[in-house]
VMD Tcl script that builds the backbone (N, CA, C; Angstrom):
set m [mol new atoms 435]
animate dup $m
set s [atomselect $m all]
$s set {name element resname resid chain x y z} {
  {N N UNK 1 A -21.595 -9.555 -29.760}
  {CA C UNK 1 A -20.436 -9.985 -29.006}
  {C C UNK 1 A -20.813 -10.011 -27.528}
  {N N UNK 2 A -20.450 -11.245 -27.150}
  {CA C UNK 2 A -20.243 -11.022 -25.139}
  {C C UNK 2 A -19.884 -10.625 -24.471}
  {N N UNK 3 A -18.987 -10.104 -24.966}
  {CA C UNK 3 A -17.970 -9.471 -23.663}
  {C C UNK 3 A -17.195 -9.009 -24.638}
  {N N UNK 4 A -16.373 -7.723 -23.575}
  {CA C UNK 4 A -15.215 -7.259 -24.331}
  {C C UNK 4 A -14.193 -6.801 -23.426}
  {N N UNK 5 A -13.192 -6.652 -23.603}
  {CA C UNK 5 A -11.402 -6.554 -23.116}
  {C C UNK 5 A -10.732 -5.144 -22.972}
  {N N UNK 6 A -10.248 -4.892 -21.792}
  {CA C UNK 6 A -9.913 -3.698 -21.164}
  {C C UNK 6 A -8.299 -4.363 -20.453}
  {N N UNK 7 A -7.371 -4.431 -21.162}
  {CA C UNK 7 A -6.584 -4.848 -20.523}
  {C C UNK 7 A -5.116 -4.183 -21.392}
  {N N UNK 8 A -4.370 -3.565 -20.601}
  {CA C UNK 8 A -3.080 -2.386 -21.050}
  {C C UNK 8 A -1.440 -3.556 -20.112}
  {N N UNK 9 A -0.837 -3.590 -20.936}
  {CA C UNK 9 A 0.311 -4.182 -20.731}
  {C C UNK 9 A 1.501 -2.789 -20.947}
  {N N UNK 10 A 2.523 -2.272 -20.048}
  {CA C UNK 10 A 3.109 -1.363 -20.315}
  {C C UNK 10 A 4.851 -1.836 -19.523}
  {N N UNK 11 A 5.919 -1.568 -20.372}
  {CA C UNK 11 A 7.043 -1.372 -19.944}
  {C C UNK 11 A 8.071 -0.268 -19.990}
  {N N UNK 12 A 8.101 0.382 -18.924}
  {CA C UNK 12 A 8.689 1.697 -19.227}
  {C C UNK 12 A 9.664 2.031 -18.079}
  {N N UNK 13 A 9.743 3.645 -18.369}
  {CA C UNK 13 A 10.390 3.865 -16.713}
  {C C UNK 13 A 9.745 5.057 -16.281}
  {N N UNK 14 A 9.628 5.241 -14.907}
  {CA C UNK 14 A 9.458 6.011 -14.196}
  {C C UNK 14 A 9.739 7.775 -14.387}
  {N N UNK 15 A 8.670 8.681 -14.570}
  {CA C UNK 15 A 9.142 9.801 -15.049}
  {C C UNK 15 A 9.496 10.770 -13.598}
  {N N UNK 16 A 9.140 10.432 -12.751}
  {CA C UNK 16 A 9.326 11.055 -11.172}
  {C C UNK 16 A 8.718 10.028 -10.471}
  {N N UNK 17 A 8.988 10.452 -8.480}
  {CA C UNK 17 A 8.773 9.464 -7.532}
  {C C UNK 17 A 7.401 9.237 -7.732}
  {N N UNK 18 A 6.777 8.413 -7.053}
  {CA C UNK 18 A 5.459 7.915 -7.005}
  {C C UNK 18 A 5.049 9.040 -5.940}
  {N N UNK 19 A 3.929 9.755 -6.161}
  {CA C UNK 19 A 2.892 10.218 -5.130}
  {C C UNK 19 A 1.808 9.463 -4.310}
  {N N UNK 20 A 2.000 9.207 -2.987}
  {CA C UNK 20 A 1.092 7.860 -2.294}
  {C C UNK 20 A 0.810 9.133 -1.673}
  {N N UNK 21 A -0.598 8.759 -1.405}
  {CA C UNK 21 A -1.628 9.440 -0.334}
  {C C UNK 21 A -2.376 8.295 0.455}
  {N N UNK 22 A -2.466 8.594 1.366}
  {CA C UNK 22 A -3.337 7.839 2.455}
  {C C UNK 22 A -4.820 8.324 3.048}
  {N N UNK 23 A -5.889 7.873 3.130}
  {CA C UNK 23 A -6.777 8.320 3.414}
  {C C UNK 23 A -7.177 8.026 5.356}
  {N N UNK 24 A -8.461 8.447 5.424}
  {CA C UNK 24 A -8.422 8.389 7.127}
  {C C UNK 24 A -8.220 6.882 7.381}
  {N N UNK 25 A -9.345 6.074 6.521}
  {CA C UNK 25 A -9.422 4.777 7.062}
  {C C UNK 25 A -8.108 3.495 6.917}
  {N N UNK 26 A -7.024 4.410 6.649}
  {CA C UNK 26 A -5.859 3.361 6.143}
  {C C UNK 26 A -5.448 3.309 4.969}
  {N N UNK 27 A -7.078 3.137 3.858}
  {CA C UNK 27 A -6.756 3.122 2.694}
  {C C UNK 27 A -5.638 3.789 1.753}
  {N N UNK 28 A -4.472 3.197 0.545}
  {CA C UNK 28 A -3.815 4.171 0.143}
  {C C UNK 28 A -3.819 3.761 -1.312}
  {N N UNK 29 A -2.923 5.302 -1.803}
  {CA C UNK 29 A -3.217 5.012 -3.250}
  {C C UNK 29 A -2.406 5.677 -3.646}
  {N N UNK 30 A -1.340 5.363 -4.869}
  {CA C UNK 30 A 0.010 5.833 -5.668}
  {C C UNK 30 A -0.455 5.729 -7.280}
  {N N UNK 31 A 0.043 7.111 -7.216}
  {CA C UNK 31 A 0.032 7.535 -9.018}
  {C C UNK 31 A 2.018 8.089 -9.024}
  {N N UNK 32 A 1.923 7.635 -10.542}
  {CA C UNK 32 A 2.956 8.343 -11.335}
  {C C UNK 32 A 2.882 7.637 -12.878}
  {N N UNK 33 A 3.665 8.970 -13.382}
  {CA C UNK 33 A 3.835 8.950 -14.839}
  {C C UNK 33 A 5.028 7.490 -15.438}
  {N N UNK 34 A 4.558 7.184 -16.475}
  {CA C UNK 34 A 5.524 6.173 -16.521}
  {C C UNK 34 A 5.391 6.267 -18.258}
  {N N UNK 35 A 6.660 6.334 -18.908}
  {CA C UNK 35 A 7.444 6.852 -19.942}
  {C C UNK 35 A 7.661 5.378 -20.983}
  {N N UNK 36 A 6.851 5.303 -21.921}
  {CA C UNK 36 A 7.340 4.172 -23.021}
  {C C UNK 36 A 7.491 4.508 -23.995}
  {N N UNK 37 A 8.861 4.022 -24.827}
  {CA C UNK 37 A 9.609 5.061 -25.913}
  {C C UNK 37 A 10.128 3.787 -26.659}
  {N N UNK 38 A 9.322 3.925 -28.021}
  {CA C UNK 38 A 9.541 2.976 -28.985}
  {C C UNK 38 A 10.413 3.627 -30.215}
  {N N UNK 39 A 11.102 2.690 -30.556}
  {CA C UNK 39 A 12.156 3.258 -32.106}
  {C C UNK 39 A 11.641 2.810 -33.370}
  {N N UNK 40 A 11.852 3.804 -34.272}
  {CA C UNK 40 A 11.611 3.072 -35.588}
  {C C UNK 40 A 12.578 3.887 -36.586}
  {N N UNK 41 A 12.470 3.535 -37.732}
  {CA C UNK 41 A 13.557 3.932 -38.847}
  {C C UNK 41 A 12.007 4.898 -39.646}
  {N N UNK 42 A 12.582 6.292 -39.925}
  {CA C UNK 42 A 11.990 7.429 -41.039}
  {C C UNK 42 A 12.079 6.915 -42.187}
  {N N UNK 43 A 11.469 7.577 -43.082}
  {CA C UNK 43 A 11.756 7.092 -44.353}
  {C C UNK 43 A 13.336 7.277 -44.952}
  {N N UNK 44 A 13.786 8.015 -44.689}
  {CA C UNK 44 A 15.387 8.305 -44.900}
  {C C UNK 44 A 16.089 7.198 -44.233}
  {N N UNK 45 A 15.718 6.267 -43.633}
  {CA C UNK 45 A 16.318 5.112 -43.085}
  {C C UNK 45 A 17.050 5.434 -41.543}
  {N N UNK 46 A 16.747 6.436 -40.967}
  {CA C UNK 46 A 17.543 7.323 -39.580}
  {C C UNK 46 A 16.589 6.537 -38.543}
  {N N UNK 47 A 16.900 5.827 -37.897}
  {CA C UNK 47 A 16.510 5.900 -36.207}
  {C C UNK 47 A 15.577 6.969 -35.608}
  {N N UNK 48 A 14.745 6.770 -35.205}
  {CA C UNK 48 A 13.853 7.656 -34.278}
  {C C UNK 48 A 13.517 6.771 -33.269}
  {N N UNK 49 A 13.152 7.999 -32.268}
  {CA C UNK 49 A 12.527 7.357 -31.123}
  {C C UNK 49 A 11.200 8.574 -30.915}
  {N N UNK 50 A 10.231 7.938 -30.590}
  {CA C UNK 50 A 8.684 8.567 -29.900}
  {C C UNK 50 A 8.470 8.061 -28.412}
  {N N UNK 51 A 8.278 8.479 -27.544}
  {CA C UNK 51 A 7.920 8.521 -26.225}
  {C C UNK 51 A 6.563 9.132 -25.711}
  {N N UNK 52 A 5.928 8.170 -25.468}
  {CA C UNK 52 A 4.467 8.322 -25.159}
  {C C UNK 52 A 4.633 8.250 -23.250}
  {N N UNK 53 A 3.641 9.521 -22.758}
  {CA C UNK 53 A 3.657 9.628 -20.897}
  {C C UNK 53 A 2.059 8.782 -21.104}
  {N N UNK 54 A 2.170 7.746 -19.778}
  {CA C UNK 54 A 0.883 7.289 -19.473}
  {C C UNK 54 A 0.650 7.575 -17.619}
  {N N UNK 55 A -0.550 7.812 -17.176}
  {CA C UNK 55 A -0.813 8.392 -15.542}
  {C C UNK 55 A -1.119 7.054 -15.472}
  {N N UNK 56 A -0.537 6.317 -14.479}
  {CA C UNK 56 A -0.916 5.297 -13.601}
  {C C UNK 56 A -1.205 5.323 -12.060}
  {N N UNK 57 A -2.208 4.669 -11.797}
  {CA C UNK 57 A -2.758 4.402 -10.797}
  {C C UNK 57 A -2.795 3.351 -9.908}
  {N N UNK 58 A -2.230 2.916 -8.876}
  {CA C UNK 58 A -2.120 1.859 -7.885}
  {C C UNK 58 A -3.228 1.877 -6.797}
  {N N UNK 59 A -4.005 0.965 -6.809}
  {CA C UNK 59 A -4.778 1.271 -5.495}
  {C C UNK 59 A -5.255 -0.422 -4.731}
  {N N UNK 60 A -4.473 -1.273 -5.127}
  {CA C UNK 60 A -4.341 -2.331 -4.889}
  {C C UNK 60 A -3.885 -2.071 -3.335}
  {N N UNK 61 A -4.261 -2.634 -2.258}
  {CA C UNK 61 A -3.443 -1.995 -0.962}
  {C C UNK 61 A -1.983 -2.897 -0.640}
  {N N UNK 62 A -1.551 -3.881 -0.891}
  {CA C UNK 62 A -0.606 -4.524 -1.452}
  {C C UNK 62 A 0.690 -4.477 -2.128}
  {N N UNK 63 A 0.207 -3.439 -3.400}
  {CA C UNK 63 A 0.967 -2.779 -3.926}
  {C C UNK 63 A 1.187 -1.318 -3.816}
  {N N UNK 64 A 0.478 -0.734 -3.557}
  {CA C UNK 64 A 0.453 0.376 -3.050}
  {C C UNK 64 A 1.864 0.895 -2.133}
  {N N UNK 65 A 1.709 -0.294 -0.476}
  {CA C UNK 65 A 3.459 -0.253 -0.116}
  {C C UNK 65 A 4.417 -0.202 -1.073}
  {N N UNK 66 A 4.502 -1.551 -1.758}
  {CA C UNK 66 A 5.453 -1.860 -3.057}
  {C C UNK 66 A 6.173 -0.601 -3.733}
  {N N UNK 67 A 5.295 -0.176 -4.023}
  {CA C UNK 67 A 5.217 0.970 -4.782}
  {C C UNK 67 A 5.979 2.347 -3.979}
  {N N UNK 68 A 5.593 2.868 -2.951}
  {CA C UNK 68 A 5.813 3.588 -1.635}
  {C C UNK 68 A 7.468 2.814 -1.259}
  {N N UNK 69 A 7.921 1.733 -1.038}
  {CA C UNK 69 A 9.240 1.725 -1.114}
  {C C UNK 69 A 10.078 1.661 -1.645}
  {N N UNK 70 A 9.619 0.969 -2.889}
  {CA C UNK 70 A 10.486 0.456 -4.076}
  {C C UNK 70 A 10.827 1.423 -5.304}
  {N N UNK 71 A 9.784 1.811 -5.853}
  {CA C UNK 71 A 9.565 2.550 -6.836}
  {C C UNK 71 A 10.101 3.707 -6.901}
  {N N UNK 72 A 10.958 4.522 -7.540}
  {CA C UNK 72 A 11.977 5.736 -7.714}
  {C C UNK 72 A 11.767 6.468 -9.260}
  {N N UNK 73 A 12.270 7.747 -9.574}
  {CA C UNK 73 A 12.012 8.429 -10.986}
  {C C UNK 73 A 13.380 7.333 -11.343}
  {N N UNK 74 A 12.947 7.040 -12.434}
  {CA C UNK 74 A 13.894 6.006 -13.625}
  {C C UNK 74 A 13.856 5.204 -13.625}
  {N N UNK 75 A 12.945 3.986 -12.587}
  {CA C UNK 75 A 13.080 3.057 -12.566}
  {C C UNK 75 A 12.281 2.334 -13.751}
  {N N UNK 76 A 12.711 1.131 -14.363}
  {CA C UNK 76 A 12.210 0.019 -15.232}
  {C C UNK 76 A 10.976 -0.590 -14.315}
  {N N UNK 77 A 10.001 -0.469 -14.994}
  {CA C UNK 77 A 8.595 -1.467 -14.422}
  {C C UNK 77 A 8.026 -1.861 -15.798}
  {N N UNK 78 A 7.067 -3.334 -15.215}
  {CA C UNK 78 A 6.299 -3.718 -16.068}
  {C C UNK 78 A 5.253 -4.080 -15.471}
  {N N UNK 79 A 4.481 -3.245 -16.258}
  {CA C UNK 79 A 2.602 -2.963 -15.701}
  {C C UNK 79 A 1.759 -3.766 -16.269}
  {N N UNK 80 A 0.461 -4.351 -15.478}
  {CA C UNK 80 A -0.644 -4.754 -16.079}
  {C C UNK 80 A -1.957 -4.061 -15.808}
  {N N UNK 81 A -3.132 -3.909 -16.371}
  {CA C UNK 81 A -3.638 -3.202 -15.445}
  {C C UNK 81 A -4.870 -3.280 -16.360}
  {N N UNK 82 A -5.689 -1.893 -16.881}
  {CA C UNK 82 A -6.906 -1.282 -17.580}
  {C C UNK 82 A -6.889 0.076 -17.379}
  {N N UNK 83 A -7.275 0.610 -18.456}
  {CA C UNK 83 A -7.352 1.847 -18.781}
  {C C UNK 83 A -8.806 2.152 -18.285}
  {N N UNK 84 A -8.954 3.311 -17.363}
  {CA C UNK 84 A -10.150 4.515 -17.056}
  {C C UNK 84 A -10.134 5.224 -17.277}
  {N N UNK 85 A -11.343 5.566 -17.848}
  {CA C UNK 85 A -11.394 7.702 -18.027}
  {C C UNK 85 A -12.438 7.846 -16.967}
  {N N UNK 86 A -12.212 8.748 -16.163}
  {CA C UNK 86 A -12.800 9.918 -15.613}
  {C C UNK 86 A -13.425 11.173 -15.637}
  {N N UNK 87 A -13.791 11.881 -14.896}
  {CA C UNK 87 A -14.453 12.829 -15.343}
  {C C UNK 87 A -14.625 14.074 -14.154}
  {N N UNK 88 A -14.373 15.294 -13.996}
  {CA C UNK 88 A -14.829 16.205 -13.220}
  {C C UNK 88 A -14.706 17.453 -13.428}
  {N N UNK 89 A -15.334 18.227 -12.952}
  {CA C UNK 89 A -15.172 19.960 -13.174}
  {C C UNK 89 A -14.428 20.608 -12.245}
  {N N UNK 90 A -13.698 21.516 -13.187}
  {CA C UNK 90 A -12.762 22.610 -12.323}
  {C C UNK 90 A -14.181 23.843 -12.236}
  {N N UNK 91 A -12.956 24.742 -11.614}
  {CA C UNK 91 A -13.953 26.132 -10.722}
  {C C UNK 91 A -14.332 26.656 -11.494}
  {N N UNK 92 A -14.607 26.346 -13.002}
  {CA C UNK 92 A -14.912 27.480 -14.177}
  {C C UNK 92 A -16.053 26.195 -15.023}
  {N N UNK 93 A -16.927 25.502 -13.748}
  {CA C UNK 93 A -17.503 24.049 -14.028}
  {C C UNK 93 A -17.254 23.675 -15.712}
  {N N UNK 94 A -15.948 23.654 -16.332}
  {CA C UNK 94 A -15.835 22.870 -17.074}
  {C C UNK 94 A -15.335 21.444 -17.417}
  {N N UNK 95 A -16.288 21.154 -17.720}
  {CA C UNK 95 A -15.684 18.939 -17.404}
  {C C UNK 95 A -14.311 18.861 -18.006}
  {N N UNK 96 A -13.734 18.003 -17.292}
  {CA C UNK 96 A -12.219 17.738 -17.652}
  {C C UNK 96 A -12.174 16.349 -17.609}
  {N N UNK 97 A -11.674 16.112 -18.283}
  {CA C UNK 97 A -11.432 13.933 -18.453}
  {C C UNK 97 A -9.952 13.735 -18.426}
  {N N UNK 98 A -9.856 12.479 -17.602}
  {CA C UNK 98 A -8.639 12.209 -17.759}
  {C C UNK 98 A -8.201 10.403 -17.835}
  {N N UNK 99 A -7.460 9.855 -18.316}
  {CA C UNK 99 A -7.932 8.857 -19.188}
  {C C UNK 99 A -6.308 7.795 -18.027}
  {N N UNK 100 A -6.240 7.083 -17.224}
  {CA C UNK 100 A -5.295 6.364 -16.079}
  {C C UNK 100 A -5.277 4.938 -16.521}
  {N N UNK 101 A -3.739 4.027 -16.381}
  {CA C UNK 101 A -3.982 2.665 -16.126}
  {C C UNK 101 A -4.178 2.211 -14.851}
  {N N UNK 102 A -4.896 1.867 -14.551}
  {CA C UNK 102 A -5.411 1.310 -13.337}
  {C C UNK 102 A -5.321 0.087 -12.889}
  {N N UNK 103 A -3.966 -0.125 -11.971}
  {CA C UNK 103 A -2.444 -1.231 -11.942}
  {C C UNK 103 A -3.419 -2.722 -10.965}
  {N N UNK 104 A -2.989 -3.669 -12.041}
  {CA C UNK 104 A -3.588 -5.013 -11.440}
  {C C UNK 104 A -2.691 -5.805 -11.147}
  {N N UNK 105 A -1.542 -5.447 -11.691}
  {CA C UNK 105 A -0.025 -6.140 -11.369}
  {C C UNK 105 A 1.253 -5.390 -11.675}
  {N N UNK 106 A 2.562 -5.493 -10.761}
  {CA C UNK 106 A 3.203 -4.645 -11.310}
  {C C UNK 106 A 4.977 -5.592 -11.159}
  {N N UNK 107 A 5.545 -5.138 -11.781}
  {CA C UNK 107 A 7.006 -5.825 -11.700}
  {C C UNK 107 A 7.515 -4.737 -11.830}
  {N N UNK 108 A 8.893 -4.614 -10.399}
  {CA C UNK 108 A 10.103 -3.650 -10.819}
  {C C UNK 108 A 11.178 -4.570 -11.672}
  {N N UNK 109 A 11.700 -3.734 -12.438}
  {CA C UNK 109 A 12.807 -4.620 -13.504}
  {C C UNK 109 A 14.347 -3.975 -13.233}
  {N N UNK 110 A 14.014 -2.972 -12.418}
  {CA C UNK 110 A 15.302 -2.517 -12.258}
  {C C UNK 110 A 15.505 -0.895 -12.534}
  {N N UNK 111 A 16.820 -0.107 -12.683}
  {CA C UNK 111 A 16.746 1.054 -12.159}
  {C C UNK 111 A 17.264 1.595 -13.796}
  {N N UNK 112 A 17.552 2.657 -14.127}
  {CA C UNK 112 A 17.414 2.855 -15.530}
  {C C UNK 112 A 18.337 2.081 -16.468}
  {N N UNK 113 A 19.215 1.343 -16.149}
  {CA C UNK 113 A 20.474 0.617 -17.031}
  {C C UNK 113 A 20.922 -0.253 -16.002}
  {N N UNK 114 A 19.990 -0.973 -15.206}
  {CA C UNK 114 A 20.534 -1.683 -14.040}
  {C C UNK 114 A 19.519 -2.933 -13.855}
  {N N UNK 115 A 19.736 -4.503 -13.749}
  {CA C UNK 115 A 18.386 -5.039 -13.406}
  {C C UNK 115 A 18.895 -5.203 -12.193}
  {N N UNK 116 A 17.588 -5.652 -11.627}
  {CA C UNK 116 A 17.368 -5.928 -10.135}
  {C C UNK 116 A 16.238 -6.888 -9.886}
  {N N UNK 117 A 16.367 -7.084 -8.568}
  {CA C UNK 117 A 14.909 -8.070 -8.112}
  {C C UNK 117 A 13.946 -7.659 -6.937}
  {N N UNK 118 A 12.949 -7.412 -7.269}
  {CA C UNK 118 A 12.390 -7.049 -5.873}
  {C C UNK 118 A 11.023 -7.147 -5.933}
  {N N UNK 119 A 10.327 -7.714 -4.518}
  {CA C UNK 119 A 9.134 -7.807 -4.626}
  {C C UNK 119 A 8.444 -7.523 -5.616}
  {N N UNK 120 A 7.100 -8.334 -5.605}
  {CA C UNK 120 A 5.800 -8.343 -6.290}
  {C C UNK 120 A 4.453 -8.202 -5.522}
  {N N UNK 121 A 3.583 -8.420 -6.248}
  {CA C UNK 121 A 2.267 -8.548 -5.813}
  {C C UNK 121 A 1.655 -9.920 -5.245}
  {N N UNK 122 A 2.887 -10.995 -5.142}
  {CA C UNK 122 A 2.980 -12.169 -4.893}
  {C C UNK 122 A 1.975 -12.333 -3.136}
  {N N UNK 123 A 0.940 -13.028 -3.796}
  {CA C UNK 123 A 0.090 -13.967 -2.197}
  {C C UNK 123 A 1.823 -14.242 -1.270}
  {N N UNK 124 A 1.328 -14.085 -0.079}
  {CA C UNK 124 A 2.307 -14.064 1.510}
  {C C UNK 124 A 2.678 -15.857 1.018}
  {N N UNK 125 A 3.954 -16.393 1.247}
  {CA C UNK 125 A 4.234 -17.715 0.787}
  {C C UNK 125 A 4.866 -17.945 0.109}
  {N N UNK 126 A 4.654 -16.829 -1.275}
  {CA C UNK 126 A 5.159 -17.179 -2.605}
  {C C UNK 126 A 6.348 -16.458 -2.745}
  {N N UNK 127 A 7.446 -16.799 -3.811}
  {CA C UNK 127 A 8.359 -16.261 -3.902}
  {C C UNK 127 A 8.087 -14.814 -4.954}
  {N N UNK 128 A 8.681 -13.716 -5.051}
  {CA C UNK 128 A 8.584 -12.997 -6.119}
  {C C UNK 128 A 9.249 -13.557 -7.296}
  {N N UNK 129 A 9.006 -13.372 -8.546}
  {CA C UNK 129 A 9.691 -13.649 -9.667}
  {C C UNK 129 A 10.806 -12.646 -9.806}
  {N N UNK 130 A 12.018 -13.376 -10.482}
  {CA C UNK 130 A 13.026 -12.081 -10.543}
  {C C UNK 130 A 12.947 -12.582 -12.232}
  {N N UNK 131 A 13.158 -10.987 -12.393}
  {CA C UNK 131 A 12.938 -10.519 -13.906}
  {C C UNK 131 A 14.441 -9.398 -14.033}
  {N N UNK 132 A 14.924 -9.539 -15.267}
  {CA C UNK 132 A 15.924 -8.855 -15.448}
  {C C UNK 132 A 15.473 -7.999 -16.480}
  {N N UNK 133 A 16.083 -6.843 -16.704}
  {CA C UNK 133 A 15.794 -6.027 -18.300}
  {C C UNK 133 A 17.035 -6.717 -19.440}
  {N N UNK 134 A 16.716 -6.938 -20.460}
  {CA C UNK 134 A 18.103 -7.344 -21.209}
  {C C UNK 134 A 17.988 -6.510 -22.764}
  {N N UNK 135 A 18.913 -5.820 -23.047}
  {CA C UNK 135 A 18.862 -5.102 -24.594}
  {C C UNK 135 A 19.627 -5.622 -25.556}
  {N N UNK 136 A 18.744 -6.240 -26.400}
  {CA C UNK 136 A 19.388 -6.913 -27.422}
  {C C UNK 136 A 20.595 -5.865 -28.542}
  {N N UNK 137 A 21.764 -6.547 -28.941}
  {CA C UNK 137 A 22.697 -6.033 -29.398}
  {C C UNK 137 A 22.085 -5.295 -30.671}
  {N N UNK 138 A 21.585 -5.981 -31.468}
  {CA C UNK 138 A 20.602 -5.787 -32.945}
  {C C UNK 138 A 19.453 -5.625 -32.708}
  {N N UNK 139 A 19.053 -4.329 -32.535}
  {CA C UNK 139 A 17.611 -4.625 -32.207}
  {C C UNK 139 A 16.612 -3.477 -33.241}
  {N N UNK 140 A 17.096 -3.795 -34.470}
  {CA C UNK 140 A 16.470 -3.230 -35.516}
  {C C UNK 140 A 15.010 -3.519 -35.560}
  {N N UNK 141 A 14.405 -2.636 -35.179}
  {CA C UNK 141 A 12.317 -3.425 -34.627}
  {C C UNK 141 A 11.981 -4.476 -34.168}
  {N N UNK 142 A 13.059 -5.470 -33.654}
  {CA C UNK 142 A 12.835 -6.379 -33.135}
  {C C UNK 142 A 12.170 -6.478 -31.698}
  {N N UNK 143 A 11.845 -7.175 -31.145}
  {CA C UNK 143 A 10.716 -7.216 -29.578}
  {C C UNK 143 A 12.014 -7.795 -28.967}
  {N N UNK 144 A 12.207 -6.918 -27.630}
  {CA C UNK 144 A 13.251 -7.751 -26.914}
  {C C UNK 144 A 12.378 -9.050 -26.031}
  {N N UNK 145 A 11.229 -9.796 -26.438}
  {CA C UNK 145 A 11.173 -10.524 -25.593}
  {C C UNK 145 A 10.311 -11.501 -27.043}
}
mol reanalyze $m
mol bondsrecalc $m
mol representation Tube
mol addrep $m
């Protein structure tokens, strides 16, 4: 094979604010947890829900602001990005890994039961896309999109 594919699509919400740090030279960079919680029916035919936490990473400098004004705990986003693992030792030099999407695009969709519109990662010129969240009435495993 030629090549191969590193690419994570995620829609969730926000589990707390974004943490942005800034470095000397300007550079900045925002992490937070972001919460995707899928339903399915047990064998008894009951509704469940599972909720998987993923660490995301912004270091796009672009979005990074975006992120730094916009972004709040609960909010609806939809991520594009790639998954990294890492690697380093704590004080007891044992390696620790930790496995981040690492954000190549991002859409706010709105606030936890609310849509909204607001900036993107959109080139200076362009308009942002406005995206709404919408929950289908029947949505027995169905894909809301």
């Amino acid at each position: 094979m030629a090549g191969s594919v590193n690419k994570v699509i995620l829609l969730g919400n926000l589990g707390k604010d974004p943490e942005v740090k800034y470095f000397e030279e300007g550079r900045g960079v925002a992490s937070f947890s972001l919460a995707t919680t899928r339903s399915y029916k047990d064998k008894n035919g009951e509704r469940q829900e599972q909720t998987d936490w993923h660490n995301v990473v912004v270091w796009k400098p672009g979005l990074v602001g975006i992120v730094e004004k916009y972004l709040k705990k609960g909010n609806k986003i939809y991520v594009e990005g790639m998954l990294r693992t890492r690697s380093w030792e704590d004080q007891n030099q044992v390696t620790k890994y930790t496995t981040e999407v690492i954000v190549d695009n991002l859409t706010l969709l709105g606030g936890p039961n609310e849509p909204t519109t607001t900036p993107t990662n959109k080139p200076e010129g362009q308009k942002p896309d406005s995206k709404t969240s919408a929950t289908p009435d029947d949505d027995d495993d169905d894909l809301p999109f």
